[in-house]
C-alpha positions in Angstrom: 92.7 60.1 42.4 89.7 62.5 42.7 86.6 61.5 44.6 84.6 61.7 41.2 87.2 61.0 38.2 85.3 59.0 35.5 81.9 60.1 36.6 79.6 62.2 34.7 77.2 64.3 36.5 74.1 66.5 35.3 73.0 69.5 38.1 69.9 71.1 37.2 69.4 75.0 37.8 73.3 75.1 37.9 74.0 78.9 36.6 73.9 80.3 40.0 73.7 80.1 43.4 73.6 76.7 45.6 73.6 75.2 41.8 76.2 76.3 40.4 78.8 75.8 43.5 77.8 72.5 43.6 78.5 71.9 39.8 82.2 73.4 40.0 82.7 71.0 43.1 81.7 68.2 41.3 83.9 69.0 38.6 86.8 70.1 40.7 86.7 66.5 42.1 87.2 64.5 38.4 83.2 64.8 37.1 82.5 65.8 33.7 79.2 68.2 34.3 76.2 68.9 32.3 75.6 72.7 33.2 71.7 73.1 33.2 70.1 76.3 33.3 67.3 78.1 31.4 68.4 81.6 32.8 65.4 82.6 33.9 64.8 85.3 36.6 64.0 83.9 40.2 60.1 83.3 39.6 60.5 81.7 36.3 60.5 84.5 34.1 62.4 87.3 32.1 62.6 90.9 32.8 59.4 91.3 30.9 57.4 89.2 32.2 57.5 85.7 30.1 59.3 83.0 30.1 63.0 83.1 28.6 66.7 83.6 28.7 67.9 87.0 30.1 71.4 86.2 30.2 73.7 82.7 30.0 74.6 81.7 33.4 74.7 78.5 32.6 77.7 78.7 29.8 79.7 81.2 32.3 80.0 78.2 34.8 80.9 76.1 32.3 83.5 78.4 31.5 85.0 78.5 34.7 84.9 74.9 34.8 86.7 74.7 31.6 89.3 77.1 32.8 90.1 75.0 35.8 90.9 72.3 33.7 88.0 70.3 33.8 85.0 69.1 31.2 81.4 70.7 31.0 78.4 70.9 28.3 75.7 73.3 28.7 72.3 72.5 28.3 69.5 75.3 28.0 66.3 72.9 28.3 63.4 73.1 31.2 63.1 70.4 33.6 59.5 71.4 34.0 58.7 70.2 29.9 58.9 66.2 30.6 60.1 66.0 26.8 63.0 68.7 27.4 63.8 67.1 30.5 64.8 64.2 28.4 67.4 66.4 26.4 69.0 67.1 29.4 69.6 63.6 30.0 70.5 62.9 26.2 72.9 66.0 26.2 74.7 63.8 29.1 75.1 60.5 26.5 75.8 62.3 23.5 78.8 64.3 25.0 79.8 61.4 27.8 78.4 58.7 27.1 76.9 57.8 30.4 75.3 59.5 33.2 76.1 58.7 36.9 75.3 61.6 39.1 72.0 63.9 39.5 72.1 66.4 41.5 67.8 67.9 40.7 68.8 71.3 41.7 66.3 74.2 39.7 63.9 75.9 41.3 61.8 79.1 41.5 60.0 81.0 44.1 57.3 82.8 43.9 56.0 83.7 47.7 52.6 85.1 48.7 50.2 84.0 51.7 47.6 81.3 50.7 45.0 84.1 50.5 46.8 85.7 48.0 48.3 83.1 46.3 46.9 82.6 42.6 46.6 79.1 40.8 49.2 79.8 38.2 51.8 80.7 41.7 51.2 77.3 42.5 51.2 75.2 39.5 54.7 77.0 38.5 56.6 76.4 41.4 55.3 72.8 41.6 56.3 72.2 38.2 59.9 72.9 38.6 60.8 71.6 41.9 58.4 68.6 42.4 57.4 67.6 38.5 60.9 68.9 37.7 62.8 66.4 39.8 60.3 63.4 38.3 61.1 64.6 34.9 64.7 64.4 35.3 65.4 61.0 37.2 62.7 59.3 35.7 65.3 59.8 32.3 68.2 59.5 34.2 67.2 56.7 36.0 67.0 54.0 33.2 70.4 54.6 32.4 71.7 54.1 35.6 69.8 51.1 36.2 71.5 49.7 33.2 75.3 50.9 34.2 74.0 49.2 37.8 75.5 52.7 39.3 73.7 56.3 40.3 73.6 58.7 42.7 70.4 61.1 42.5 70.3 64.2 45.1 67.7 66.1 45.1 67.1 69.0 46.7 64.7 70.0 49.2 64.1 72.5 52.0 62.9 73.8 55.7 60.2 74.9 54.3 58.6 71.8 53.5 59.8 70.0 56.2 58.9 72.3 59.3 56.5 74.9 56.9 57.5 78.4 56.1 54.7 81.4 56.2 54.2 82.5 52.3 55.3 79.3 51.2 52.4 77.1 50.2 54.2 76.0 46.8 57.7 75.9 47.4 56.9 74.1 50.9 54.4 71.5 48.5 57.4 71.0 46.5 60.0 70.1 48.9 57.9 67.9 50.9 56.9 65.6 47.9 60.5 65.8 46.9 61.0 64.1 50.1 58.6 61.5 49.8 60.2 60.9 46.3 63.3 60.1 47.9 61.8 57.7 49.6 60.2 56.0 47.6 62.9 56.1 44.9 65.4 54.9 47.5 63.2 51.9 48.1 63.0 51.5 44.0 66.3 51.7 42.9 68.3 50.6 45.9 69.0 46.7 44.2 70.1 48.6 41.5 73.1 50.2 42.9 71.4 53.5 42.6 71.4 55.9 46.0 68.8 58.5 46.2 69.2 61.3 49.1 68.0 64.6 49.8 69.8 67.8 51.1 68.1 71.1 52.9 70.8 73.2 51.6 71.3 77.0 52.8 73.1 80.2 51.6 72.7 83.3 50.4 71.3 83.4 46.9 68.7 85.3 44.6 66.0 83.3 46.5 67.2 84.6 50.2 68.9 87.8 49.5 66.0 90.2 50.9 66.8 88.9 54.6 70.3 90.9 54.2 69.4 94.4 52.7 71.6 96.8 54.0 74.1 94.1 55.9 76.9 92.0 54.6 76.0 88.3 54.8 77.6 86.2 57.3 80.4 84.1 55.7 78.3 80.9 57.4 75.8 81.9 55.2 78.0 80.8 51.5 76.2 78.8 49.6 79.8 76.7 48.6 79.3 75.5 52.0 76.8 73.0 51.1 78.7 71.3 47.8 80.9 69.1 49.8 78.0 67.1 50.9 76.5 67.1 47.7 80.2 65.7 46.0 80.2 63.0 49.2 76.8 61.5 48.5 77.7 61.5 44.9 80.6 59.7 45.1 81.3 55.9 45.1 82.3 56.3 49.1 78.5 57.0 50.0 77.4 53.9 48.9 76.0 52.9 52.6 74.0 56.8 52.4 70.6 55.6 50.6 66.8 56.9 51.4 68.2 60.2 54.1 67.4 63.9 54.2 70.5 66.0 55.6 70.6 69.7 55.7 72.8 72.2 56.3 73.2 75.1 59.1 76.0 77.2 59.2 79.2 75.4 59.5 77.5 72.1 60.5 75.8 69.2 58.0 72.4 67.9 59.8 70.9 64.6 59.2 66.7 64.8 59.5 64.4 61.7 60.6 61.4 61.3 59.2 58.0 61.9 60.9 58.0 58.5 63.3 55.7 57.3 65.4 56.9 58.7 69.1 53.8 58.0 71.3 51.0 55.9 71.4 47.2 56.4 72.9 45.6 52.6 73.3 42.4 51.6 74.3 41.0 48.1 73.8 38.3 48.3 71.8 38.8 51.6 70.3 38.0 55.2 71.0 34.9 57.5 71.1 35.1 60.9 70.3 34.7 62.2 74.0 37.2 59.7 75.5 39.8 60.9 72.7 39.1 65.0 74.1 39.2 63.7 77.6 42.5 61.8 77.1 44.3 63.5 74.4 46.3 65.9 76.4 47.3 63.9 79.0 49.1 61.1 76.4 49.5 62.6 72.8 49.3 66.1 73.4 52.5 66.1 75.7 54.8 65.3 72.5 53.2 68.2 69.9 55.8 69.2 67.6 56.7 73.2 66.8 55.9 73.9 63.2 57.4 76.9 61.1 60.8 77.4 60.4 63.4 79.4 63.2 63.0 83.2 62.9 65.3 84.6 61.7 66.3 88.0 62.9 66.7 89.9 59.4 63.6 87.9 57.8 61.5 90.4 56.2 57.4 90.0 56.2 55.8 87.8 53.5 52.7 88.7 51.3 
């Protein structure tokens, strides 16, 4: 018996990349997979410019899933759109009948300094990875809660954990995504529903640039990181609820969340001049590096 016969899984922004690995995983261990994926370039829009399909990544994975023997519906519909994020959920029921597994995968970059970042940058980055994940398990959730089963995964990054230069919206995204996990963990835990979050890696259309002209390191697949995603998925995780792992190279990492790691008292409290004059000497000895590891084929942002 597979790790995931009987279960029925939806993965958002599953045409390509870190998406679509994980989808053919989750098939190739017994899921029946709804194949999301509006086809869109990597910032959100076609080839000229607006929104829309520019090819159908979405029904070539479910293609090769289909081919390997296994079952998978494609859905077209924008997790951004609250209503169409609802579809994706009902395209789940109407071909399954249930909906067990979330894997809140889709996303778009589009990268510029805060200086040169426009309004519009933001608010459509925001609204696929952080409104896009709400959209989806606040659908998805419901019918979990009534099966008294789930596993939501959602995906978030380095750069909104540890910050990442040109990354004001992607990095707002993945941070709240965290939160969300969080709190959702809290939520739905007493209804058998898990809710973790993975800092995946890999060479995609959103990292490609930091290998022009050199052949990506084989640490570097993006495969690498769907046998985490099938594990937390599966009924074996169950004791997995509320943690952010990640991924680098060969190895799985498990984060922990900003804590409290040093304390400055004073009865009676503080004024300003005795914080300056003690501030070093307690708190400042435990400051934390911020920014992601450089990585030596990174390219400037703008």
């Amino acid at each position: 018996m597979s790790l995931l016969d009987n279960r029925v899984a939806i993965v958002t922004g599953a045409g390509r990349g870190i998406g679509r690995q994980v989808a053919l995983s989750l098939a190739s261990e017994g899921a029946k997979v709804v194949v999301n994926d509006i086809g869109v370039g990597l910032d959100g829009r076609d080839g000229n410019g607006a929104m829309g399909a520019e090819d159908d990544p979405a029904a070539q994975v479910c293609q090769e899933i289909a081919a390997a023997g296994g079952q998978a519906v494609v859905s077209h519909d924008s997790v951004s759109d609250f209503e169409a994020a609802g579809r994706i959920v009902d395209t789940a029921m109407d071909a399954f009948g249930q909906v067990d597994i979330l894997v809140n995968n889709a996303g778009i970059v589009r990268d510029r300094s805060l200086l040169k970042m426009t309004e519009e940058d933001y608010d459509a980055v925001i609204g696929v990875h952080q409104k896009g994940t709400f959209n989806a398990t606040r659908h998805a959730a419901p019918h979990m809660k009534e099966a008294g089963y789930g596993r939501i995964v959602n995906m978030t990054s380095s750069a909104g954990l540890r910050g990442n230069f040109g990354q004001t919206n992607y990095g707002a995204a993945k941070a709240a995504i965290m939160g969300m996990t969080f709190v959702w963990a809290v939520e739905l835990g007493k209804y058998g529903i898990t809710v973790n979050a993975l800092a995946p890696s890999g060479t995609t259309r959103m990292t490609e640039g930091l290998y022009e002209g050199s052949e990506p390191p084989a640490s570097e697949d993006p495969a690498l990181n769907a046998p985490m995603v099938a594990f937390l998925a599966s009924e074996a995780a169950s004791f997995v609820n509320g943690q952010v792992l990640g991924r680098t190279g060969y190895g799985y990492t498990l984060f922990q969340t900003p804590r409290q790691i040093a304390t400055m008292w004073q009865d009676g409290g503080w004024t300003p001049d005795e914080v300056a004059a003690h501030f070093h000497e307690v708190l400042g000895q435990h400051l934390q590096p911020v920014g992601m590891p450089s990585h030596p084929l990174l390219g400037k942002r703008t």
